[in-house]
PAGUTOR-666687 format. One record per residue: residue in one letter; x, y, z of N, C-alpha, C, O in turn. Coordinates in steps of 0.05 Angstrom, whole numbers, plus 5000, padded with zeros to 4 digits. Example, Ala and Ser with C-alpha at 12.3 -4.5 7.8 and 13.67 -1.06 7.14 Angstrom:
! residues 2
A526448865156524649105156526449345156528549345169 S525749555142527349795143525850015157526850235161 
! end
This chain:
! residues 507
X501749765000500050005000501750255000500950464989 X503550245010505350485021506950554985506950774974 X507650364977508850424955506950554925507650724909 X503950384929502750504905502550754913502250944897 X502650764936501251134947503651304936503851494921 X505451154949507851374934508351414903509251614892 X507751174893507551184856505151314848505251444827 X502751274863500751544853501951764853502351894832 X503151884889504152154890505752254870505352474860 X508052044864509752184847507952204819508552394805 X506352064811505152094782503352394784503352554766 X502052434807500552724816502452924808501853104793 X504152914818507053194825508053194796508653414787 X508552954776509652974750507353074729508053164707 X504553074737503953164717502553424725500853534710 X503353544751502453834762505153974757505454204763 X506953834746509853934731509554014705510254204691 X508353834704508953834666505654084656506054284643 X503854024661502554224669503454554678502954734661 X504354614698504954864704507454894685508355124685 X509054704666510754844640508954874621509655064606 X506554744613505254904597504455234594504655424579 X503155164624501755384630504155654624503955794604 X506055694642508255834635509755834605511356004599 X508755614587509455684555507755774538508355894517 X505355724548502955924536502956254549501656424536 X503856294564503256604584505556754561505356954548 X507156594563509856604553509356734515509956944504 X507856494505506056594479504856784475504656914454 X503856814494500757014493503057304492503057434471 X504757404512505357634521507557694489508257914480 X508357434480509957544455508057644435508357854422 X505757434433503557554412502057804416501157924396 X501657904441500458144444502558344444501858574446 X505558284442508458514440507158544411505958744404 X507658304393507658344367505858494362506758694351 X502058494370500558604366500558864370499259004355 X502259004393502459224398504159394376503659614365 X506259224375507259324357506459344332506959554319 X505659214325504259244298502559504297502959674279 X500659544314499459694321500359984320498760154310 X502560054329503560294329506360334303508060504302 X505960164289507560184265505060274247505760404228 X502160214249499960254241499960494239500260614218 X499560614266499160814274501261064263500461284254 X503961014266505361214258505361184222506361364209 X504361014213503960974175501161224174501061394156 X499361204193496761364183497661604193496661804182 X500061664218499461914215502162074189501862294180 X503661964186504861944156502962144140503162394137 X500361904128499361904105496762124115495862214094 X495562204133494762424140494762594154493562804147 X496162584183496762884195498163074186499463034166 X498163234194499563454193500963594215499463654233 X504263674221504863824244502664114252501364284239 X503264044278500864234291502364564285504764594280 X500364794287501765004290503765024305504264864323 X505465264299508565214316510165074314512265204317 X510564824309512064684311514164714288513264744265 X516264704292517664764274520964554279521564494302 X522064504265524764344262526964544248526864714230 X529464394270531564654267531464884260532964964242 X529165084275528465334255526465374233525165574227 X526665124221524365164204521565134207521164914218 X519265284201517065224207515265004190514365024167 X514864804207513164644186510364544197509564314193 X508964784213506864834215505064854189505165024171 X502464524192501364444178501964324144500564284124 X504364294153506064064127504663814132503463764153 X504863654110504563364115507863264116509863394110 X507662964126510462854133511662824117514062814121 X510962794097512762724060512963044055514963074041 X512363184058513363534045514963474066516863344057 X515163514095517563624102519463444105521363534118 X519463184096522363034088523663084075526163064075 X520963234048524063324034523763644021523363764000 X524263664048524464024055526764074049528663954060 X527264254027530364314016532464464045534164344058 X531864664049532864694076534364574094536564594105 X531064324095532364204124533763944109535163794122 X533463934090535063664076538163774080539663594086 X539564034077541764124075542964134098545364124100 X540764174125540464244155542164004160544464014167 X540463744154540963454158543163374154544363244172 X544463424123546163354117549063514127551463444124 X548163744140551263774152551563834176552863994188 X549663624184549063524225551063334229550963234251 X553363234211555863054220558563264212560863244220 X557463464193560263494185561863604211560763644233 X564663634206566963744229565763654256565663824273 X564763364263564163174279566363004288566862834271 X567863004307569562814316569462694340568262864354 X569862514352569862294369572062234370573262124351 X573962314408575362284407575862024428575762064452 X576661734417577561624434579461514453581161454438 X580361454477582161434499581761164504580061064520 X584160984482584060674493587660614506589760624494 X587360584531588860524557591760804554594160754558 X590561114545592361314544592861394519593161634517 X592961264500592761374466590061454462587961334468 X590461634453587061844444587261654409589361574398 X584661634399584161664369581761814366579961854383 X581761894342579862124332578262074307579162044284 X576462074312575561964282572062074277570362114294 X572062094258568962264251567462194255568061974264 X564362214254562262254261561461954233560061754235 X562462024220561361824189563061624195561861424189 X565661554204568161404199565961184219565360964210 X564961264248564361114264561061064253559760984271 X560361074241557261064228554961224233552561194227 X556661484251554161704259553161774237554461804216 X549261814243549561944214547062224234547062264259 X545662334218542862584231541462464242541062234234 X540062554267537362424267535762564263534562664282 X535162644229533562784218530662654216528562764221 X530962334206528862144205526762094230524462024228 X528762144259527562114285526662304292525162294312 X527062544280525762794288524362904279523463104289 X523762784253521662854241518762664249516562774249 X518962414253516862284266515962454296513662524302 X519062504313517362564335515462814336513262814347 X516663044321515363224320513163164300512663394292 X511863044290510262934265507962784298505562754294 X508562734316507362604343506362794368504462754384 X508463074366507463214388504963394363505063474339 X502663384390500563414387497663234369495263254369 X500063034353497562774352497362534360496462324350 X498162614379498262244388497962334419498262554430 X497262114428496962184466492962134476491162014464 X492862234492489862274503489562474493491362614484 X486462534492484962804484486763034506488163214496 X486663004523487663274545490863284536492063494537 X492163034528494563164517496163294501498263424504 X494063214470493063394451493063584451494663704437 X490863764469489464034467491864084490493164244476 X492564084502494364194517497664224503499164414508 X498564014486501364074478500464244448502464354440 X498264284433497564354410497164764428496764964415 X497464744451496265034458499165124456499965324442 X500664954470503665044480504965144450506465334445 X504064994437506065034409505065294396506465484390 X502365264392500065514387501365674397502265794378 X502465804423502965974443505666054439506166264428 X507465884448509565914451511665904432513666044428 X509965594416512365504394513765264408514465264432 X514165054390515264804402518464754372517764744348 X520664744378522864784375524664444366526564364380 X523964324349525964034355527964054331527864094307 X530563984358532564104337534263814324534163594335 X535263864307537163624285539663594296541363764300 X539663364299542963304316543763054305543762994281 X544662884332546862624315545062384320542962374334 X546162194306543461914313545261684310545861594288 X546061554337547961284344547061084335546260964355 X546360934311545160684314546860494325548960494312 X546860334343548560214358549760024338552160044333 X548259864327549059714302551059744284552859584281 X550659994271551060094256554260174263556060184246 X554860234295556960454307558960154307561260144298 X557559944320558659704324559859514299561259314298 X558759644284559859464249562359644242564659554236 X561659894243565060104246566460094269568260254273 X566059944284568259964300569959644301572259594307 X568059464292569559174284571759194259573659044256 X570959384244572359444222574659584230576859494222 X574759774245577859974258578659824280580859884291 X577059594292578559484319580859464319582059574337 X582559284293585259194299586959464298589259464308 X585759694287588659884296588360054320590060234323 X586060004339584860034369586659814383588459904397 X586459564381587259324393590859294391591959284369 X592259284415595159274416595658964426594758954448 X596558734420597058524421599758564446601258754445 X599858344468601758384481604858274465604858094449 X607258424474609658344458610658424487609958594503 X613458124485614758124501616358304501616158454481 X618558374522620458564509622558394495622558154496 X624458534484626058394457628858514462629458654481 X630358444445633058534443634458524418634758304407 X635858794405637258674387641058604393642658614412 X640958544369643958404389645458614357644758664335 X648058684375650158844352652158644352653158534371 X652558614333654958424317658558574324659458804319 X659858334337662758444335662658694354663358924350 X661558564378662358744404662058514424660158364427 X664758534437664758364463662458414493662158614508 X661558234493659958224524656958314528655058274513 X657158444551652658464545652858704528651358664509 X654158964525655359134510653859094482652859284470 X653858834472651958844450648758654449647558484435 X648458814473644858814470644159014470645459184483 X641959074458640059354456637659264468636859054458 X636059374487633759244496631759414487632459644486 X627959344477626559374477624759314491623959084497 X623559634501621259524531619359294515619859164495 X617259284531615059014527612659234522612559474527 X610859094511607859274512606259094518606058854510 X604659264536602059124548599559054524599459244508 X598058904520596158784508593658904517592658914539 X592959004490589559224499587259044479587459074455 X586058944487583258864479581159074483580759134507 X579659204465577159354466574259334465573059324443 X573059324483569959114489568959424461568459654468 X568959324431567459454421564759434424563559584410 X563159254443559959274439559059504467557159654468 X561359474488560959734514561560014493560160224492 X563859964478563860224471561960314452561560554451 X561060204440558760274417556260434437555160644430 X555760314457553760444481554860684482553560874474 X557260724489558860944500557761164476556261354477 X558861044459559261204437556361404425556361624416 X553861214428552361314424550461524446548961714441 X551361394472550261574490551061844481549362014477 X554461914479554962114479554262344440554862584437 X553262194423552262284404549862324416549662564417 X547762234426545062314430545362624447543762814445 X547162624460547262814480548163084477547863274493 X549563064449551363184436553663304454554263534458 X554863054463557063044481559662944465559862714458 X561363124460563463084445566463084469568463224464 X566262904494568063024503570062734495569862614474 X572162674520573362444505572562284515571862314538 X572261994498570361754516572961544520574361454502 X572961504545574161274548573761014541571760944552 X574760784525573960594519574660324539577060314545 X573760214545572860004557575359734549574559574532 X577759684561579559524547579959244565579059284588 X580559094563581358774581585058914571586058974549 X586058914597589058904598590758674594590358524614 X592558564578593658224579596258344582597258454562 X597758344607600958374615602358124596601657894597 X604558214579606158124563607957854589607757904613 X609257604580610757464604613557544601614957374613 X615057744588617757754593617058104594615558244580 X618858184615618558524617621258534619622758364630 X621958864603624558904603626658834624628358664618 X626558934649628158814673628258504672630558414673 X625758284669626358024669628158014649630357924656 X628058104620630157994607632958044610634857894607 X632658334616635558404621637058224651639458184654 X635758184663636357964686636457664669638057484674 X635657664662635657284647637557214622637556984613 X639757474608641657524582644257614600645557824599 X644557394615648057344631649457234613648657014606 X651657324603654157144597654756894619656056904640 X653656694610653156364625655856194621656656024636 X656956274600659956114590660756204560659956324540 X663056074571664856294544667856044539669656024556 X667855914516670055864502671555884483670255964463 X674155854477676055974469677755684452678855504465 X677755684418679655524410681555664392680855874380 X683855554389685455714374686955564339688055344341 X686755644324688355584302690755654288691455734266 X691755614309696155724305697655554294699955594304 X697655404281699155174276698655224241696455264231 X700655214229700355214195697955124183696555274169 X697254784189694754684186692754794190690854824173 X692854884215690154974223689255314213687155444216 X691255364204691855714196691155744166690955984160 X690855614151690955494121687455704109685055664110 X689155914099687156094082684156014076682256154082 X683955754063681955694060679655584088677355664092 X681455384103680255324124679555554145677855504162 X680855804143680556004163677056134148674956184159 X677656164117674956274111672456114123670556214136 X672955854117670455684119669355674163667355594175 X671855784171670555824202670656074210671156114234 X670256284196669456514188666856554182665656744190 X665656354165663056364139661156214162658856274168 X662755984174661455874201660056084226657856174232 X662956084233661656284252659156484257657356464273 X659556724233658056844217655656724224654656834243 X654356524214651456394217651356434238649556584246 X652856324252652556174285652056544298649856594309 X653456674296653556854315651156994311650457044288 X648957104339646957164340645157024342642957124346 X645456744340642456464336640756604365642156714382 X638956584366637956504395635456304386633756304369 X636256094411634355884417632055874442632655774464 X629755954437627256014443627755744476629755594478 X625755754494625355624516624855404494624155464471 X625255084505623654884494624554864466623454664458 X625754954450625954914425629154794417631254784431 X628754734396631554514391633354654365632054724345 X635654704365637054794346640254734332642354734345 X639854684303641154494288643654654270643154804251 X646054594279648754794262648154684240647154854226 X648154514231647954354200645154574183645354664161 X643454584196640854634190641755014188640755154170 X643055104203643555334210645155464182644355654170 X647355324178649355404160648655324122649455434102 X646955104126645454994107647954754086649954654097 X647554704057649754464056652154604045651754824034 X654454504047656454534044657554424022659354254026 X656854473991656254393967658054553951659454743957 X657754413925658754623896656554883893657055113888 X654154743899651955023886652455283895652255513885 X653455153926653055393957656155523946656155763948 X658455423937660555583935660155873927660856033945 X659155973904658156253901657156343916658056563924 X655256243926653056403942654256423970654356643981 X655156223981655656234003658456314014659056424036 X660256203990663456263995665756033998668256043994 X663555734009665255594016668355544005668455613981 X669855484011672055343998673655054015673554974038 X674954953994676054744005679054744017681154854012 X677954554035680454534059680854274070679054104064 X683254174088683253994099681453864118681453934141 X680053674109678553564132678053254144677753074128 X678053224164678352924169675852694152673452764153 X676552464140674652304125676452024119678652024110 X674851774125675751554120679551514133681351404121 X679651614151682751684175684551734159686751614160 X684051974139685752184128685852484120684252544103 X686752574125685152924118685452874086687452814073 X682452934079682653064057681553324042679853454055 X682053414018681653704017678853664009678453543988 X676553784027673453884017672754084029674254234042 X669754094024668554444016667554434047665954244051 X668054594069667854734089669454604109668654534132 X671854564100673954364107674554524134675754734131 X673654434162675354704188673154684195673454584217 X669754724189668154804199667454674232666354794251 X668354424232669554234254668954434281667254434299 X671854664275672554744300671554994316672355114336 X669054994295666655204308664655144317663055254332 X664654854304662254664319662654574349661354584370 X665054504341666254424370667154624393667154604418 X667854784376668055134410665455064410665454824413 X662755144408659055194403659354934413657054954424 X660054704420659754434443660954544452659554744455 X663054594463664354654493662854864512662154834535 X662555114491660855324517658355244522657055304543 X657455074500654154934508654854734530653854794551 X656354504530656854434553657354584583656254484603 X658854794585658755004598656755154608657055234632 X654255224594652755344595650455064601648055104599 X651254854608649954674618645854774601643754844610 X647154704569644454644547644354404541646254244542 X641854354534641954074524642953904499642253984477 X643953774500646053684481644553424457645153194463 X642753474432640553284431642553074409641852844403 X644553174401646053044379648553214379648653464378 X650952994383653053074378655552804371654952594383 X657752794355659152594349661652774348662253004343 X663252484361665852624357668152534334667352334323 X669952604325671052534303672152374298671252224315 X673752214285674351904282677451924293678751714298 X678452144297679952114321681352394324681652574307 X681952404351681752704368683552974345685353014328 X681953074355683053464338685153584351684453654374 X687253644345689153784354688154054370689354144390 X685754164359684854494368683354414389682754614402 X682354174401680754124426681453904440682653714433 X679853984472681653714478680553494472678653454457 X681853334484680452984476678152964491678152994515 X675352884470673052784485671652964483669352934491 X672453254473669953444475670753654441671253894438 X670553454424670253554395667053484386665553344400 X666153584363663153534362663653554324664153774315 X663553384308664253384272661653434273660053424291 X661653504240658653594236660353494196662553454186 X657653504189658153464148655453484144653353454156 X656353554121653353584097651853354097652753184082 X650253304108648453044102648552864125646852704133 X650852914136651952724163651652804193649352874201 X654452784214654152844243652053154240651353274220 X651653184258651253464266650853534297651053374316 X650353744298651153894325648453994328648054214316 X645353844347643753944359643954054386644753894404 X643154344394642754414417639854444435638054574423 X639454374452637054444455636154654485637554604505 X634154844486634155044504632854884539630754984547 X633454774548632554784570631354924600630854804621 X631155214592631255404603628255574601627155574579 X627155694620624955804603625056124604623356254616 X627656234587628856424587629956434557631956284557 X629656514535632356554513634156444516634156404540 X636856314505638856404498640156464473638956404452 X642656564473643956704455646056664447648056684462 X646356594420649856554420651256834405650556994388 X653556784422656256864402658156834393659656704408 X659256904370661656794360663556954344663257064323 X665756944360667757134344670157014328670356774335 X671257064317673456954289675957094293676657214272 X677857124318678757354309681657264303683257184319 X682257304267684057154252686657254263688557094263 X687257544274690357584272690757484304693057514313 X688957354321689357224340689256934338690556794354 X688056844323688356564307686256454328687056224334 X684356504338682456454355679356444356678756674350 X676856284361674356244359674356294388675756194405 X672056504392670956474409667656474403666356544384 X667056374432663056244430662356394464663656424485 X660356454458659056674481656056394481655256244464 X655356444505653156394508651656624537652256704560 X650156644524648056844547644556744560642856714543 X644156724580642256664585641156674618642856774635 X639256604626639156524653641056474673641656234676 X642256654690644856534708643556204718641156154717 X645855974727645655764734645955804757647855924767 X643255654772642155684796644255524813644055554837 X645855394806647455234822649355434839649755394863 X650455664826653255774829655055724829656755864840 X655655454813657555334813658555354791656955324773 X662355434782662755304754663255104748664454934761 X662155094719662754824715665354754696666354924682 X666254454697668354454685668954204672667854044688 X670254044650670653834639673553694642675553784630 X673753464657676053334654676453074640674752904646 X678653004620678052864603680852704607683152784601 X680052474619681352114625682751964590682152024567 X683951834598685151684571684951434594686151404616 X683351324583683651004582684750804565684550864541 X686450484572688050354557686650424525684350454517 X689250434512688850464487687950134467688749904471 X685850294445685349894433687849934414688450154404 X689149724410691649684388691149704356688949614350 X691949754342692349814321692149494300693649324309 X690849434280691449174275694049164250694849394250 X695649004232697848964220696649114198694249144193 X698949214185698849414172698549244141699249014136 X697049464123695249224099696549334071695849564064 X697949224057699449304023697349264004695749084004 X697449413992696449373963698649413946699949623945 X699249193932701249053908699549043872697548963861 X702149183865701549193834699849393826698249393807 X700649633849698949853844700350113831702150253840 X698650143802699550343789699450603800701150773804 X697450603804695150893815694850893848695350693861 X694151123857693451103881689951103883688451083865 X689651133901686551113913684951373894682551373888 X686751553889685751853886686351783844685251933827 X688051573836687851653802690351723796690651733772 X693551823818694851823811697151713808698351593827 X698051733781700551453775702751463798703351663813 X704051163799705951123818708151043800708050883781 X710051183807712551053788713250773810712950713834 X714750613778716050363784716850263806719250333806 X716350123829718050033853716250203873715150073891 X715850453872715050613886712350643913709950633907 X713150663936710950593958710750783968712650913977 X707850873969706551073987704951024011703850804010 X704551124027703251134054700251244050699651484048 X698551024051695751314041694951264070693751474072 X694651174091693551144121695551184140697451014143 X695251374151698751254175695851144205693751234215 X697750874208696450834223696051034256697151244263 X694250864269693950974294692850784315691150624306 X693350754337691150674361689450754362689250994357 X687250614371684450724376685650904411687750914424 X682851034412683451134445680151154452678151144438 X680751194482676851154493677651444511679651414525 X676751634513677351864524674251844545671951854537 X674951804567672251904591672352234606674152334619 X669252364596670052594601668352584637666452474647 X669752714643668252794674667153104683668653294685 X665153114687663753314695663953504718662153424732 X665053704729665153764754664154004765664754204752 X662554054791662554274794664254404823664654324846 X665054634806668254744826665854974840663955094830 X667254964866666655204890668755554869670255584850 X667255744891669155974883672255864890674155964877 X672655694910674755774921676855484907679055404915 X675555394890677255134871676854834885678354654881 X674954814901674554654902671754434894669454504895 X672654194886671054064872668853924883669453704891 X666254014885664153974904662853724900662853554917 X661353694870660453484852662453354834664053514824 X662753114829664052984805662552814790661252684807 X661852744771660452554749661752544722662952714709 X661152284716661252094688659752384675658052524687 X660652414648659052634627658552444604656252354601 X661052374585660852214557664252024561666252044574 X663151864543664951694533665851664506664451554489 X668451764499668651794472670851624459673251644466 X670251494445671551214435672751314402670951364386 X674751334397676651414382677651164362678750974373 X677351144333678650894312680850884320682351074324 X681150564324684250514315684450424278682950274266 X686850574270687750544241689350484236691350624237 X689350194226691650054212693550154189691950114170 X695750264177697050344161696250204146695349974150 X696450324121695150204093697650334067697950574063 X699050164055700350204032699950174001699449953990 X700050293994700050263964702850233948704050443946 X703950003935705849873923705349843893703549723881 X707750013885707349983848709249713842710949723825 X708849403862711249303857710049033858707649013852 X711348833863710548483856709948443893711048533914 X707748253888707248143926709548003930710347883910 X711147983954712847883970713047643969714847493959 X711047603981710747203981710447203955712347053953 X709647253928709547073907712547213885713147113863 X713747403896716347533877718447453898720847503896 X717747363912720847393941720047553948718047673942 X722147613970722447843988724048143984726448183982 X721448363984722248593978722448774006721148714026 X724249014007724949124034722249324035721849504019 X721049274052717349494057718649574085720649514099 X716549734087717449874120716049694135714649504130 X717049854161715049624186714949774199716249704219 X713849994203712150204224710450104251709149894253 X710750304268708450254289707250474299708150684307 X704150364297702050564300703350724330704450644350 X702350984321702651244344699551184367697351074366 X700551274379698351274404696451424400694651454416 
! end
């Protein structure tokens, strides 16, 4: 029993629900249909008095008398048609969005007369109303004279469609502050900083209100516009606090080889790219990608030339032959500057210009040298060339390292792998490269070598030199290369025995 009672109740209450939403969607009907009706009604009403009243005595618009006109004569009353038409001219509106004024006309923003509105209303005083309001505003005008003057007419719409159109040069987007960087000046010395600007959004539908209030009123003073403020995330002081010189290395090219005209251009032409990169927070950046390929096409355009460079464990002469040792300073201060390191290789065996274990090769198509920003700050490189010092240097700037510690690289030689027996080629006219060997004659095209395993170690030093942290960094494993000969002569074992050298690989 207890339960049907409750399944009646609830069926009572659901349909005294559903019920009182009718009821409330018909009330709901009714009051739109009698708006409509009303309205209709008085669109009626102002069509008949159009097509037969006439303004009462007195009444007159901007000066003119149009006592007992019909509504179509005085629309287009020459007069007031001229009246009308220069109710915007030398009209300005001056707006104030977050301290910059703009100014702009009466037409630019879609003001236009409200000649049309004022001619209805006054086309209304004295026919429309109750009998007593009639005979009483029809005496005043009789008497006195009734006065409606031509001014400005805001259609909000209208103000709001011109102002979606001029928004974007109203609207200031926030920008961080910036910096430019001057080329070939040592230290912070070449930054130039640019403040930040704040971000102005303009509620054009508040100001369109604005705007028209103060046309109805014929209030021309300055209107403030209505803006959402968006603060930029880097402001001048943060950046200039966050563009520290973080680390700084230094390689040098004094040695004939390494001094060699061509190879000096090609880490010159390097550099060059390199100097100025900056790598964004979060973002990853590629020297190969940076400098672009190192080709025949790029020689004109770019300059390359050919130089000595390490390939198959021999230098040989190609096009950005050196570029090696700019890649590799740009690893060392990045190491330094403790960035992230997303790709790097080291060379098939150690570079005279760096130490062992912290070279970084790069080639057209091949190794390369990714860095990546870990920081959520800029950084910045630099790089200087400076030839009558025979020296690369690499700047890095960014966020001081919260540790305070410097950091530093020490680099281990572990047992060396041995070299295997050194390998002839017999009955060889030519060398590897196409050129003839005279008779008997033996050349060296590989000098051998030991491999080597170089372990670099990581450290961070106190001010006062002492070593706080120590860690494993990389492990860099170095070819061993067997000497390789080329013989314009008969094999040994099948001619007898001829006198060959017997060398041993260098460490």
């Amino acid at each position: 029993m207890v339960k049907r009672k409750n399944k009646q109740t609830k069926l009572m209450r659901k349909l005294f629900w559903i019920l009182g939403v009718l009821v409330v969607a018909l009330v709901a009907v009714l009051i739109i249909l009698l708006a409509t009706g009303e309205s209709e009604q008085a669109e009626q009403e102002v069509e008949q008095l159009y097509e037969t009243a006439e303004y009462v005595t007195g009444v007159s618009i901007a000066g003119v008398d149009v006592s007992g006109l019909m509504f179509g004569d005085a629309s287009t009353n020459s007069e007031l048609l001229t009246i009308a038409g220069s109710a915007t001219d030398n009209v300005n509106f001056t707006i104030d969005v977050d301290g910059v004024e703009y100014t702009f006309s009466a037409v630019e923003l879609g003001i236009t007369s409200n000649y049309a509105q004022v001619l209805e209303e006054a086309m209304r005083y004295g026919n429309t109303g109750s009998g007593a309001q009639i005979r009483e505003e029809r005496a005043v005008a009789r008497e006195n004279g009734m006065e409606f003057a031509i001014g400005l007419y805001a259609d909000e719409a209208a103000v709001l469609a011109k102002l979606t159109e001029i928004k974007s040069t109203l609207d200031i987007l926030p920008t961080d502050a910036m910096l430019d960087i001057v080329d070939d000046v040592l230290g912070e010395a070449r930054f130039s900083y640019m403040d930040e600007v704040r971000g102005v959004d303009v509620d054009i539908v508040q100001l369109a209100i604005l705007i028209g209030k103060s046309a109805s009123a014929g209030d021309y003073s300055t209107i403030e516009a209505p803006v959402i403020i968006t603060n930029p995330k880097i402001d001048v002081n943060t950046l200039k606090a966050n563009t520290k010189l973080i680390a700084t290395f230094s390689s040098f090219f004094d040695s004939p080889t390494l001094s060699k005209e061509g190879r000096v251009n090609n880490i010159r032409i390097l550099g060059d790219f390199v100097n100025g990169v900056v790598i964004m927070p979060g973002e990853t950046w590629s020297i190969n990608e940076e400098a672009g390929p190192r080709i025949p096409s790029t020689v004109a355009t770019i300059g390359w030339t050919e130089a000595p460079g390490i390939s198959n464990g021999r230098y040989e002469e190609q096009l950005g032959g050196g570029v090696c040792q700019v890649s590799s300073s740009v690893y060392n201060a990045a190491i330094l500057a403790e960035l992230e390191i997303v790709a790097r290789n080291q060379h098939s065996w150690p570079s005279g210009y760096i130490v062992e274990g912290l070279d970084a090769t790069i080639s057209t198509g091949g190794p390369d040298l990714v860095l990546g920003n870990p920081y959520d700050m800029p950084i910045y490189l630099a790089v200087f060339v400076e030839e009558e010092e025979f020296k690369v240097t690499v700047e890095v700037y960014g966020p001081p390292l919260t540790h305070g510690y410097t950091v530093r690289f020490v680099s281990n030689l572990i047992p060396p792998i041995p070299a295997g027996d050194p390998r002839y080629h017999y009955a060889s006219r030519t060398d590897p490269e196409g050129n003839e060997m005279p008779e008997g004659s033996t050349i060296t095209w590989i000098k051998g070598k030991n491999g080597q395993v170089w372990e670099v170690t990581k450290q961070y030093v106190d001010e006062n030199g002492n070593v706080i942290m120590s860690e494993k960094f990389s492990s860099n494993r170095y070819k061993a290369f067997t000497y390789e000969y080329y013989v314009n002569g008969p094999d040994p074992a099948i001619a007898g025995p001829t006198p060959l050298p017997s060398p041993s690989p260098t460490a």
